[in-house]
N, CA, C and O atoms as a printed pandas DataFrame, in Angstrom:
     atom_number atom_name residue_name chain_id  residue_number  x_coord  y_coord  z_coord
0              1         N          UNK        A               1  -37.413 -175.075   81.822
1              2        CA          UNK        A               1  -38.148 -176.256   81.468
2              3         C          UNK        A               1  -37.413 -177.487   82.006
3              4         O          UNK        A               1  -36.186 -177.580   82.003
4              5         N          UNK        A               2  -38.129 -178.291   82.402
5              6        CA          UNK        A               2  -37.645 -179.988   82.950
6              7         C          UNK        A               2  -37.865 -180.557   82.269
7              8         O          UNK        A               2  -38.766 -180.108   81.561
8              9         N          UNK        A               3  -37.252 -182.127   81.804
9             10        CA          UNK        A               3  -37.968 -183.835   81.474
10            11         C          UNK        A               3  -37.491 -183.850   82.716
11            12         O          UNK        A               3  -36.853 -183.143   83.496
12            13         N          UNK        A               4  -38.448 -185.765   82.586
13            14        CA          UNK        A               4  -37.907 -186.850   83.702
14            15         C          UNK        A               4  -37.463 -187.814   82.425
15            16         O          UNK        A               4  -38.039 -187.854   81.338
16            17         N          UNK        A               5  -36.308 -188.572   82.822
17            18        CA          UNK        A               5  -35.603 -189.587   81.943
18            19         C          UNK        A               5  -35.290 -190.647   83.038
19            20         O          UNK        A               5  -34.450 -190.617   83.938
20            21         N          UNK        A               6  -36.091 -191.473   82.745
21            22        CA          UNK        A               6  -35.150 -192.719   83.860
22            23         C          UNK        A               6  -35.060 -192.375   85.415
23            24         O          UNK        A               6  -34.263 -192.959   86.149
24            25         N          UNK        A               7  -36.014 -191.295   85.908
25            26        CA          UNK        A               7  -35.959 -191.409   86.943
26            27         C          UNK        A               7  -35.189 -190.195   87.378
27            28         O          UNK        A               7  -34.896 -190.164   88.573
28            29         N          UNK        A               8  -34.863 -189.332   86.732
29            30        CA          UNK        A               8  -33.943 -188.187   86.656
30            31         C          UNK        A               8  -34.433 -186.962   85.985
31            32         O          UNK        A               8  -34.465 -186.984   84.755
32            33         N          UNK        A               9  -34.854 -185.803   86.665
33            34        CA          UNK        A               9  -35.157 -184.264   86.055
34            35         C          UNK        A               9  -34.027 -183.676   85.508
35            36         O          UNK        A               9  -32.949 -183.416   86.041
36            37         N          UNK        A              10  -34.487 -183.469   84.169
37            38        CA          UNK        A              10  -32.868 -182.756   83.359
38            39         C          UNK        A              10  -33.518 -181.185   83.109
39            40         O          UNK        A              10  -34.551 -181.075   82.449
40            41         N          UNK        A              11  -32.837 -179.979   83.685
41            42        CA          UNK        A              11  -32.919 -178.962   83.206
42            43         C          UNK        A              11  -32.886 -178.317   81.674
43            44         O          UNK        A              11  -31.799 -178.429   81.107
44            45         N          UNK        A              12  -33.784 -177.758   81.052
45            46        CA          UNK        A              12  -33.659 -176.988   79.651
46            47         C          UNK        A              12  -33.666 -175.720   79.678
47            48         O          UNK        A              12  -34.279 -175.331   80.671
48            49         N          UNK        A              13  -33.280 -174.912   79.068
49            50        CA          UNK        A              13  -33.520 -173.539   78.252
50            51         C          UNK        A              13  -34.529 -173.448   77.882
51            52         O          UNK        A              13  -34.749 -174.539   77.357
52            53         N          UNK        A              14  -35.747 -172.588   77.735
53            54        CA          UNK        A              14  -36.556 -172.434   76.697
54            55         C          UNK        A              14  -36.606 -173.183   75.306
55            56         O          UNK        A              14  -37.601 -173.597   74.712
56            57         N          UNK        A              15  -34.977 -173.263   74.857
57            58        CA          UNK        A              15  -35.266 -173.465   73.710
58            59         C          UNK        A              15  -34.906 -175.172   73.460
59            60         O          UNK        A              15  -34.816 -175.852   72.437
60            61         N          UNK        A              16  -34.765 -175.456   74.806
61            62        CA          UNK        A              16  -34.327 -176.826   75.051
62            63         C          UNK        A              16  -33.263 -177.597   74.791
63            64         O          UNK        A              16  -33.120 -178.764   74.427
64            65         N          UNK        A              17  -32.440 -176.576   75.090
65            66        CA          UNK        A              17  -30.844 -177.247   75.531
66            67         C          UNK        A              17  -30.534 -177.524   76.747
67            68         O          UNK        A              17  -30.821 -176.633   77.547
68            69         N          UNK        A              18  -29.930 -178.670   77.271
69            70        CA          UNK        A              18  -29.508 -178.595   78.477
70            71         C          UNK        A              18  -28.770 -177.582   79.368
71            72         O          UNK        A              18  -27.614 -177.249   79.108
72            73         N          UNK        A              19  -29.279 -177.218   80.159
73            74        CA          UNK        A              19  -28.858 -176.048   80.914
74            75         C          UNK        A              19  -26.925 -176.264   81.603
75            76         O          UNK        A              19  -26.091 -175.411   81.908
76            77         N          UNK        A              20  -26.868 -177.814   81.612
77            78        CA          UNK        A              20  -25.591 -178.488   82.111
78            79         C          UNK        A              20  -24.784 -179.797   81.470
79            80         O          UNK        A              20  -24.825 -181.025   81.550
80            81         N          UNK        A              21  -24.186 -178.981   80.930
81            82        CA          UNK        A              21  -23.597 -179.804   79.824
82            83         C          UNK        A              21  -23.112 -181.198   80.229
83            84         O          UNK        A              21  -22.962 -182.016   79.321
84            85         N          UNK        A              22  -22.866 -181.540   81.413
85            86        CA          UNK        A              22  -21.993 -182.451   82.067
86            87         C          UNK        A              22  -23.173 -183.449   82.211
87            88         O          UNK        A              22  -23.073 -184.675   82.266
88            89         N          UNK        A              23  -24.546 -182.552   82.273
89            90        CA          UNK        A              23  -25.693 -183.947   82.695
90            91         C          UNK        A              23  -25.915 -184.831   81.395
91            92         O          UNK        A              23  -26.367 -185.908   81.785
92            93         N          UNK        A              24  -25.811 -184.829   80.277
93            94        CA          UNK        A              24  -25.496 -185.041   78.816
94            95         C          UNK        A              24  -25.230 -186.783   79.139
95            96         O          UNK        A              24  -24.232 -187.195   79.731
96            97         N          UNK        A              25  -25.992 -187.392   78.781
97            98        CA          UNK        A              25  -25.654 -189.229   78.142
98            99         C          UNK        A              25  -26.848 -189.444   76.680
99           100         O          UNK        A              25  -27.793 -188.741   76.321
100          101         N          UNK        A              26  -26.157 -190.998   75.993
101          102        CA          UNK        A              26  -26.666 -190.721   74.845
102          103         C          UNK        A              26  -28.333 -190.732   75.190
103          104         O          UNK        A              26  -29.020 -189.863   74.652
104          105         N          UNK        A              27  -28.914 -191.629   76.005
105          106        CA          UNK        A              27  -30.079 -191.449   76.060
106          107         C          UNK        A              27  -31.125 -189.983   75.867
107          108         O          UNK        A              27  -32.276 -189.804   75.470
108          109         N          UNK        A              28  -30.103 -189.163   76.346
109          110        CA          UNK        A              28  -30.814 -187.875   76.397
110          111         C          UNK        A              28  -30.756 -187.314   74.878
111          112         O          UNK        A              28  -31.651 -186.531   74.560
112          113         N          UNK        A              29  -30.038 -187.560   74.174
113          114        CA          UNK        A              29  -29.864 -187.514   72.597
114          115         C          UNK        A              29  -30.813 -188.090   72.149
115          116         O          UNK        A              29  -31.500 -187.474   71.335
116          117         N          UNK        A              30  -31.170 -189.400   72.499
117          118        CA          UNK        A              30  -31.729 -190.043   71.669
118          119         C          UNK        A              30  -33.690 -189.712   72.208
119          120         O          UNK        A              30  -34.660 -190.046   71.526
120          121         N          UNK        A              31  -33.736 -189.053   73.462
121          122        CA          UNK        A              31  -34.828 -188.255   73.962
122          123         C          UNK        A              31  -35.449 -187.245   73.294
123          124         O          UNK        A              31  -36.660 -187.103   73.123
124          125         N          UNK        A              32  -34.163 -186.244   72.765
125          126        CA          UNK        A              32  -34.652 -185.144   72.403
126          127         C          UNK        A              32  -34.830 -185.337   70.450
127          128         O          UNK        A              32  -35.745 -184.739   69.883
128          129         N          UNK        A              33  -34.187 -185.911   69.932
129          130        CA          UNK        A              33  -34.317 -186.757   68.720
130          131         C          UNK        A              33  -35.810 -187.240   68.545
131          132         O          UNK        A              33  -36.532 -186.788   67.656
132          133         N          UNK        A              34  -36.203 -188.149   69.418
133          134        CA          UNK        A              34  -37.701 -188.424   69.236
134          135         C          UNK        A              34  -38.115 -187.485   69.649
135          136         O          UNK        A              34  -39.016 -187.309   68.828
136          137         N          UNK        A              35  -38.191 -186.610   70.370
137          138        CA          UNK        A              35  -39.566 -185.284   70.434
138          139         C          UNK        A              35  -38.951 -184.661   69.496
139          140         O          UNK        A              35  -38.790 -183.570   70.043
140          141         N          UNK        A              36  -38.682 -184.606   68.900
141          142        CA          UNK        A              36  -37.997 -183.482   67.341
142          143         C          UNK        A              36  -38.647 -184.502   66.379
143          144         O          UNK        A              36  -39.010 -184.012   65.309
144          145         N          UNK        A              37  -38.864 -185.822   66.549
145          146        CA          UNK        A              37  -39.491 -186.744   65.316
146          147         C          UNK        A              37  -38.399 -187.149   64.350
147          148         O          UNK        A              37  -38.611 -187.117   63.138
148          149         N          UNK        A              38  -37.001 -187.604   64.954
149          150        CA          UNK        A              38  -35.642 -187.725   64.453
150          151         C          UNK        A              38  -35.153 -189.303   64.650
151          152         O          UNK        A              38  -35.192 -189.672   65.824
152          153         N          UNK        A              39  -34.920 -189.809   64.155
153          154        CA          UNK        A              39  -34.010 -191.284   64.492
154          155         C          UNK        A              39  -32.560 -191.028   63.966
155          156         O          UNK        A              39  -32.010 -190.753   62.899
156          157         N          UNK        A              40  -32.196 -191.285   65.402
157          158        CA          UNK        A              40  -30.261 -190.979   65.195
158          159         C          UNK        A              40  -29.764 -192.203   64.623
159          160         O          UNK        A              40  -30.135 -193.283   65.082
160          161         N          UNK        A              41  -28.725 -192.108   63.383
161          162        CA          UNK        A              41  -28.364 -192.624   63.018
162          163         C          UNK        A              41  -27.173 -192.714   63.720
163          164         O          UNK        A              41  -26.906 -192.091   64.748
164          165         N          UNK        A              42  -26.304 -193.684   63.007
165          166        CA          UNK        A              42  -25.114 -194.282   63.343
166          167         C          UNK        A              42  -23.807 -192.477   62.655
167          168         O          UNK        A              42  -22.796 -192.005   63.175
168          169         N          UNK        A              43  -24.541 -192.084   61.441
169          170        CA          UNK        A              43  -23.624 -191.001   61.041
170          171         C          UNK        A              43  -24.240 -189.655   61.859
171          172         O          UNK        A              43  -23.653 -188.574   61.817
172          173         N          UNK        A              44  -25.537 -189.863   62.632
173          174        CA          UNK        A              44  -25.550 -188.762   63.874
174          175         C          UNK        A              44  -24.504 -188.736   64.824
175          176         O          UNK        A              44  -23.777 -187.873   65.316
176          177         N          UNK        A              45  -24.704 -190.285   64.952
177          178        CA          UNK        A              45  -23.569 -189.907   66.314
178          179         C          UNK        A              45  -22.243 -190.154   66.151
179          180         O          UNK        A              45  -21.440 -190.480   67.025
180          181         N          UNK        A              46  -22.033 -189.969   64.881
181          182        CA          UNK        A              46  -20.618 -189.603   64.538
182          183         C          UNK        A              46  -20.117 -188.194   64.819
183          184         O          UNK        A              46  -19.039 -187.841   65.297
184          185         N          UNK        A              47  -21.316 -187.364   64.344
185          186        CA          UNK        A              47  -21.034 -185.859   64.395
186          187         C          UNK        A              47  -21.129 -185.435   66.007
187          188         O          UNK        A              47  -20.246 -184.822   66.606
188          189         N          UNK        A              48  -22.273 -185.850   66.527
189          190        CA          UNK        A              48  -22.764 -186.004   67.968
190          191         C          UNK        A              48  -21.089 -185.586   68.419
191          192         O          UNK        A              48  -20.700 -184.445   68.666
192          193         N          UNK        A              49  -20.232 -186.873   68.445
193          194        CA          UNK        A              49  -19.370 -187.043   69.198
194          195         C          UNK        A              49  -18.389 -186.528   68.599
195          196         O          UNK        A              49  -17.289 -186.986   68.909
196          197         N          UNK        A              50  -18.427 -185.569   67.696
197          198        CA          UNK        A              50  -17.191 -184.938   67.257
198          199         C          UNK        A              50  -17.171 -183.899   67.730
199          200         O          UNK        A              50  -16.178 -183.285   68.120
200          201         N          UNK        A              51  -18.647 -183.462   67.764
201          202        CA          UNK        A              51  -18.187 -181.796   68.290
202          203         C          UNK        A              51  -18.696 -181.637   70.145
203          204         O          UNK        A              51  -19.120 -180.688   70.804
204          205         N          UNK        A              52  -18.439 -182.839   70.422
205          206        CA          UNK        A              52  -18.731 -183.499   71.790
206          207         C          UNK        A              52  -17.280 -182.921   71.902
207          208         O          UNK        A              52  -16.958 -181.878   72.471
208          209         N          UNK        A              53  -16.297 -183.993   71.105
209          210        CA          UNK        A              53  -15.153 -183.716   71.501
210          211         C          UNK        A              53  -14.713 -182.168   71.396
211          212         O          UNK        A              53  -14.304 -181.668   72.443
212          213         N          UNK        A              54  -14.752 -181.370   70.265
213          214        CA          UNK        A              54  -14.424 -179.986   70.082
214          215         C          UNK        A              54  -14.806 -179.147   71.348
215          216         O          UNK        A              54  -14.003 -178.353   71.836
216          217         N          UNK        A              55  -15.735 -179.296   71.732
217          218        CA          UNK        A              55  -16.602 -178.706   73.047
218          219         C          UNK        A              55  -15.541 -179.023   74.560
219          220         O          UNK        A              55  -15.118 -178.176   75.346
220          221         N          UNK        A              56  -15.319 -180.604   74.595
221          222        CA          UNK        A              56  -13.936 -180.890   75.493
222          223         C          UNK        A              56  -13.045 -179.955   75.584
223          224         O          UNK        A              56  -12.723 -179.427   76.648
224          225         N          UNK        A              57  -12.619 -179.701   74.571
225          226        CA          UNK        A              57  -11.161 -179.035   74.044
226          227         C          UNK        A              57  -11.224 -178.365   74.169
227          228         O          UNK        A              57  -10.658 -177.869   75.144
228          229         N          UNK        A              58  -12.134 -177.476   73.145
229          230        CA          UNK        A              58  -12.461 -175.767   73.320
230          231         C          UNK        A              58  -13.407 -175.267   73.762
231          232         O          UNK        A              58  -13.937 -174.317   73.185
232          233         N          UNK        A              59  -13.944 -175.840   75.070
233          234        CA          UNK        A              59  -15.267 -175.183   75.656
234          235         C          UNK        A              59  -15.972 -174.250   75.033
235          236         O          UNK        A              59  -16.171 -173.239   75.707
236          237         N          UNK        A              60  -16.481 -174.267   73.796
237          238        CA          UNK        A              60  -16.622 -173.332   72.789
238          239         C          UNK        A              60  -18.015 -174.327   71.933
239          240         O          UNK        A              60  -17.749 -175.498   71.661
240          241         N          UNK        A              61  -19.205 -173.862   71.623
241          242        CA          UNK        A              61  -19.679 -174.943   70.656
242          243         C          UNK        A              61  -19.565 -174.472   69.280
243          244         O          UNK        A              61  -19.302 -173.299   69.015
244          245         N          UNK        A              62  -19.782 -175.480   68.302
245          246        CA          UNK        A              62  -19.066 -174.591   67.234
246          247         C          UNK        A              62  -19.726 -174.133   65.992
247          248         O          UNK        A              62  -20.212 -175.083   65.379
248          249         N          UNK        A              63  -19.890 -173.068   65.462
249          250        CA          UNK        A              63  -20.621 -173.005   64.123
250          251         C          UNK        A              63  -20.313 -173.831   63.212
251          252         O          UNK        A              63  -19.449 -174.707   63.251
252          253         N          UNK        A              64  -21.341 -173.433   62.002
253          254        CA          UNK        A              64  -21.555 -174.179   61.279
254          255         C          UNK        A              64  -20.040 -174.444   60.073
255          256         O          UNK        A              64  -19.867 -175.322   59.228
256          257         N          UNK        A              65  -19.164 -173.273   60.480
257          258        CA          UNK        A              65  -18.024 -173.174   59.212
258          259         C          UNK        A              65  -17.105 -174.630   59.708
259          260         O          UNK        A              65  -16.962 -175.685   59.091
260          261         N          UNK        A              66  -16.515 -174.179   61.184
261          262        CA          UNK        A              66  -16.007 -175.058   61.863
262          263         C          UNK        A              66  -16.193 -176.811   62.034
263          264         O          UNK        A              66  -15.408 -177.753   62.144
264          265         N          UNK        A              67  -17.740 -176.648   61.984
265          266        CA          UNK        A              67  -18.018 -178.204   62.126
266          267         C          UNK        A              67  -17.605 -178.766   60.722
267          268         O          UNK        A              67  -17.052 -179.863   60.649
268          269         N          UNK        A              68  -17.955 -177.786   59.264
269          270        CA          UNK        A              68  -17.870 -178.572   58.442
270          271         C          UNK        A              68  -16.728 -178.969   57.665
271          272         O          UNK        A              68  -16.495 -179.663   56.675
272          273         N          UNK        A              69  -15.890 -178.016   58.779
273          274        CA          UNK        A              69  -14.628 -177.837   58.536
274          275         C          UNK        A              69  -13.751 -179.387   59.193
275          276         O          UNK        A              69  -13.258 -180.159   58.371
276          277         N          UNK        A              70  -13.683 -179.589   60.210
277          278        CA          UNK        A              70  -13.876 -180.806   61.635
278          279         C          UNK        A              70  -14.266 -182.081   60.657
279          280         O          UNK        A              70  -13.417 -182.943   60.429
280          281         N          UNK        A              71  -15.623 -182.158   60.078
281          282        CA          UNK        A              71  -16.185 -183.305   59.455
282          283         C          UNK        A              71  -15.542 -183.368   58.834
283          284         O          UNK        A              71  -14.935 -184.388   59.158
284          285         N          UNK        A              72  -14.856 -182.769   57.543
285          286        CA          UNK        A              72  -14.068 -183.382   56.426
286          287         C          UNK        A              72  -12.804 -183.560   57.044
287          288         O          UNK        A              72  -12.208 -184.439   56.422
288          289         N          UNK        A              73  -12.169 -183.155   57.922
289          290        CA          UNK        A              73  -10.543 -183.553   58.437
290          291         C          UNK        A              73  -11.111 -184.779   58.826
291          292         O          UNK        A              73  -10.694 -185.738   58.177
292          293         N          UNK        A              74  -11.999 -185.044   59.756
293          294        CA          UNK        A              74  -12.173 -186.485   60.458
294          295         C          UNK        A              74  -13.064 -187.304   59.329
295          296         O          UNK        A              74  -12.288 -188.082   58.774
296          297         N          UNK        A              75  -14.402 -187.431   58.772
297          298        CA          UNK        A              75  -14.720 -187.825   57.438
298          299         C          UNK        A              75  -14.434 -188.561   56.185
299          300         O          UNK        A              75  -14.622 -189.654   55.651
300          301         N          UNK        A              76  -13.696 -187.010   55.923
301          302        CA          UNK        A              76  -13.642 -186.952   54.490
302          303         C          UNK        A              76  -14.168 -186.028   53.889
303          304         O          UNK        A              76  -15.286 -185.587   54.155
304          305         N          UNK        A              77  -13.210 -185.501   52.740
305          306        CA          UNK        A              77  -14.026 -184.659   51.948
306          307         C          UNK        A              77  -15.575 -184.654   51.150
307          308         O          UNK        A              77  -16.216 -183.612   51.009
308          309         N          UNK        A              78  -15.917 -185.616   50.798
309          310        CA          UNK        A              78  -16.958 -185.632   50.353
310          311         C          UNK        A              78  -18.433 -185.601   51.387
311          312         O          UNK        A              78  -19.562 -185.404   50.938
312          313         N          UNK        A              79  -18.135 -185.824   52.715
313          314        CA          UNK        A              79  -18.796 -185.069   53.392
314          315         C          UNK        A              79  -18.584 -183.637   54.203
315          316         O          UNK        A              79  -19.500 -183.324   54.962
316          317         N          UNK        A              80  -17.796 -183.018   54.132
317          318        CA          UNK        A              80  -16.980 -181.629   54.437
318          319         C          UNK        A              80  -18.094 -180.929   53.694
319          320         O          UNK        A              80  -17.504 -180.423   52.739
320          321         N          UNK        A              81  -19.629 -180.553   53.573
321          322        CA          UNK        A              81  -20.109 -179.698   53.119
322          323         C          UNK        A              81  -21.555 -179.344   54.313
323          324         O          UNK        A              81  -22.015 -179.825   55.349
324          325         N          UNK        A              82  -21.767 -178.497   53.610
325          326        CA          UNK        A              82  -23.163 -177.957   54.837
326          327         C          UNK        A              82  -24.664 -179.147   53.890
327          328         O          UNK        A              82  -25.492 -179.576   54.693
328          329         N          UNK        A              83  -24.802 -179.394   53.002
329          330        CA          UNK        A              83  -25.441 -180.272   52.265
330          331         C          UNK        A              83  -25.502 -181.330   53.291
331          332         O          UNK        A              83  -26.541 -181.654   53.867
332          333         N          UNK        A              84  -24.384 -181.833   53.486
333          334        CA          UNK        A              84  -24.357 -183.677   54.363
334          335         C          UNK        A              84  -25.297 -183.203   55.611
335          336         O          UNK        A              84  -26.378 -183.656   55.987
336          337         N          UNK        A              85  -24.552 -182.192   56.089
337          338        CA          UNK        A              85  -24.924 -181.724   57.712
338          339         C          UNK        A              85  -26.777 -181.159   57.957
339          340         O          UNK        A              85  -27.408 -181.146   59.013
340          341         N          UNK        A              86  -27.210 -180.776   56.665
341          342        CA          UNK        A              86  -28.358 -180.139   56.883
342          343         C          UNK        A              86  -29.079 -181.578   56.506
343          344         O          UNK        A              86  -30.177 -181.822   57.006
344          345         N          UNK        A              87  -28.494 -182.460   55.681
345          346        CA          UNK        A              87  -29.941 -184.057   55.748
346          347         C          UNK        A              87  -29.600 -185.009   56.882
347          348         O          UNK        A              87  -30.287 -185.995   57.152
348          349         N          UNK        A              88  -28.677 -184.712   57.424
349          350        CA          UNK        A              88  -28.597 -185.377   58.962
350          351         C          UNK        A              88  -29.758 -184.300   60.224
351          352         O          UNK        A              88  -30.481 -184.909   61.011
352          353         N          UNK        A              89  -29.744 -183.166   60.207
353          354        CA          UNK        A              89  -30.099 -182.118   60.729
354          355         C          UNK        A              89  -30.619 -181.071   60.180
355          356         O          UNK        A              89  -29.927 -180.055   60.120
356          357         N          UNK        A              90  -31.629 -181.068   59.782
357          358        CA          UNK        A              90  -32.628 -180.481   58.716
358          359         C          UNK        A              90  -32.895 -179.072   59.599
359          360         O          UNK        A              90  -33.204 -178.102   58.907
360          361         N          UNK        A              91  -32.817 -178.873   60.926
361          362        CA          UNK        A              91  -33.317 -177.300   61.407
362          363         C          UNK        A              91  -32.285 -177.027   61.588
363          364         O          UNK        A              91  -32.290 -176.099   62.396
364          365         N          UNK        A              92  -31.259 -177.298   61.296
365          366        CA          UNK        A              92  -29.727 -176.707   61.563
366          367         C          UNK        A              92  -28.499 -177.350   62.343
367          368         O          UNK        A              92  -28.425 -177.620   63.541
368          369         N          UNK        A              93  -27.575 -177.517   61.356
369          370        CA          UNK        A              93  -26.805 -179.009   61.256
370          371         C          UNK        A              93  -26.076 -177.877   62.939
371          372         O          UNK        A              93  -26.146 -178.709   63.843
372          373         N          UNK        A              94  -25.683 -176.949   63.381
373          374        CA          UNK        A              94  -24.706 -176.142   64.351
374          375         C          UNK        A              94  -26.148 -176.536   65.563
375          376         O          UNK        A              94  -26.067 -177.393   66.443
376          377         N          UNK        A              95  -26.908 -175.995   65.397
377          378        CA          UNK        A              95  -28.216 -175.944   66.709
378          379         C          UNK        A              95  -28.869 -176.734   66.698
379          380         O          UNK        A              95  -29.875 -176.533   67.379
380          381         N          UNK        A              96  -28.789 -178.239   65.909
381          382        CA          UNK        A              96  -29.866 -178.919   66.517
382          383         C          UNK        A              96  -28.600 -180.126   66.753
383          384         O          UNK        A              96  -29.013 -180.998   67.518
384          385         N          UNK        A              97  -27.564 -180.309   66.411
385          386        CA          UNK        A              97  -26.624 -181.332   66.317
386          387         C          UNK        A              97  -25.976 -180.933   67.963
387          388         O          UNK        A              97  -25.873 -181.837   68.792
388          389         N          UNK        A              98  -25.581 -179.539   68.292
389          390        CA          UNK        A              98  -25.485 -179.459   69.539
390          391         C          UNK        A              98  -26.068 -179.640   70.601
391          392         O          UNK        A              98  -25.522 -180.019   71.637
392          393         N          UNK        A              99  -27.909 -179.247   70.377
393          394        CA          UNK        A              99  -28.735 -179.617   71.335
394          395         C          UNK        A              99  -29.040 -181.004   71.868
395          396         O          UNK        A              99  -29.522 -181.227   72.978
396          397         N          UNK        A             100  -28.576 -182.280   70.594
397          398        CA          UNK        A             100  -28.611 -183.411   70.707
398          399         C          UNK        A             100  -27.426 -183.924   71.407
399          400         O          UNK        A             100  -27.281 -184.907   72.134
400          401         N          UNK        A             101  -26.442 -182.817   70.923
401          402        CA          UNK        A             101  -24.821 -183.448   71.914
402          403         C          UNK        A             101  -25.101 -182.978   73.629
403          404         O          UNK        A             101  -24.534 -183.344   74.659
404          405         N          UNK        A             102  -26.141 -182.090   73.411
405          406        CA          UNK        A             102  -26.081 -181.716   74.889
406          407         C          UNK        A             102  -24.749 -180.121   75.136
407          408         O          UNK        A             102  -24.008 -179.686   76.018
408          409         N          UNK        A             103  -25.026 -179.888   74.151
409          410        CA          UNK        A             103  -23.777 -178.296   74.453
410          411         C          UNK        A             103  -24.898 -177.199   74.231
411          412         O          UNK        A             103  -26.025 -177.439   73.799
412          413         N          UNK        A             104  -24.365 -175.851   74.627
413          414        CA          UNK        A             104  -25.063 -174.954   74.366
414          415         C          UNK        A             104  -25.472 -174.689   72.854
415          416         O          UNK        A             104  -25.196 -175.522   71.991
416          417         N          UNK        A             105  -26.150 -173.489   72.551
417          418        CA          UNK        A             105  -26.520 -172.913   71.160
418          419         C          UNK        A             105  -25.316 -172.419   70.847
419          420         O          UNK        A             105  -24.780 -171.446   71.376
420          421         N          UNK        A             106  -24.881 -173.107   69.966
421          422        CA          UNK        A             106  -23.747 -171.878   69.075
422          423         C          UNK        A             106  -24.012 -170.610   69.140
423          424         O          UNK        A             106  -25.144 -170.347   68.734
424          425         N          UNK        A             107  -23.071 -169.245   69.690
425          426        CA          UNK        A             107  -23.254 -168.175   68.912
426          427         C          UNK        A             107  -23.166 -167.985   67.672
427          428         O          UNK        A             107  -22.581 -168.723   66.879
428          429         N          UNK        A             108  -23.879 -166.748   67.366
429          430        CA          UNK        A             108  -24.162 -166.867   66.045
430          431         C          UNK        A             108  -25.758 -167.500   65.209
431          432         O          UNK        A             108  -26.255 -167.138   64.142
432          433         N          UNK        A             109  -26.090 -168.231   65.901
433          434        CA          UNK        A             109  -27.637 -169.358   65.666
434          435         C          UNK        A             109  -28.588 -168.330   66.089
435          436         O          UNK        A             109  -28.404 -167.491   66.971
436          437         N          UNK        A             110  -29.889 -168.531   65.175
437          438        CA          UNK        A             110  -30.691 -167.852   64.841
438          439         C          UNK        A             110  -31.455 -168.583   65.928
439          440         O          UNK        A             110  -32.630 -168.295   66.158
């Protein structure tokens, strides 16, 4: 599957992840957010860019234990739960928070 964004064809998956992680800017977040019927908040793209960074590091995208693990070291505990992550990301704080960062599907994701 293709978009055009600005003048630019971005490759998808079927399930509409970017096929190339590197083609990834926020616009394209904030693309796939509105066809999902989503407005990114300011605490989206907190997470956005956390496991943006984890993905840097550990070329790895990360489940759901890990991220919520990640959020409360960087956070805080009182958001360190799958609760925070699923009302930011209601179809799945690991597969839809990555598809918006532009990384693959977590293994493991349904």
């Amino acid at each position: 599957m293709t978009f055009v964004l600005d003048g630019k064809t971005f490759e998808t998956n079927e399930e509409g992840y970017l096929t190339d992680p590197s083609d990834w800017r926020t616009n394209i977040a904030e693309f796939m957010a509105h066809e999902d019927n989503c407005c990114l908040t300011e605490n989206h793209w907190v997470v956005i860019h956390l496991i943006r960074d984890y993905y840097r590091e550990h070329q790895v995208a990360q489940g759901i234990r890990l991220m919520v693990k990640q959020i409360g070291k960087n956070l805080g505990k009182d958001k360190a739960n799958s609760r925070y992550l699923y009302q930011l990301f209601p179809e799945g704080p690991a597969k839809q928070a990555c598809k918006y960062a532009g990384l693959p599907k977590p293994t493991g994701c349904i």
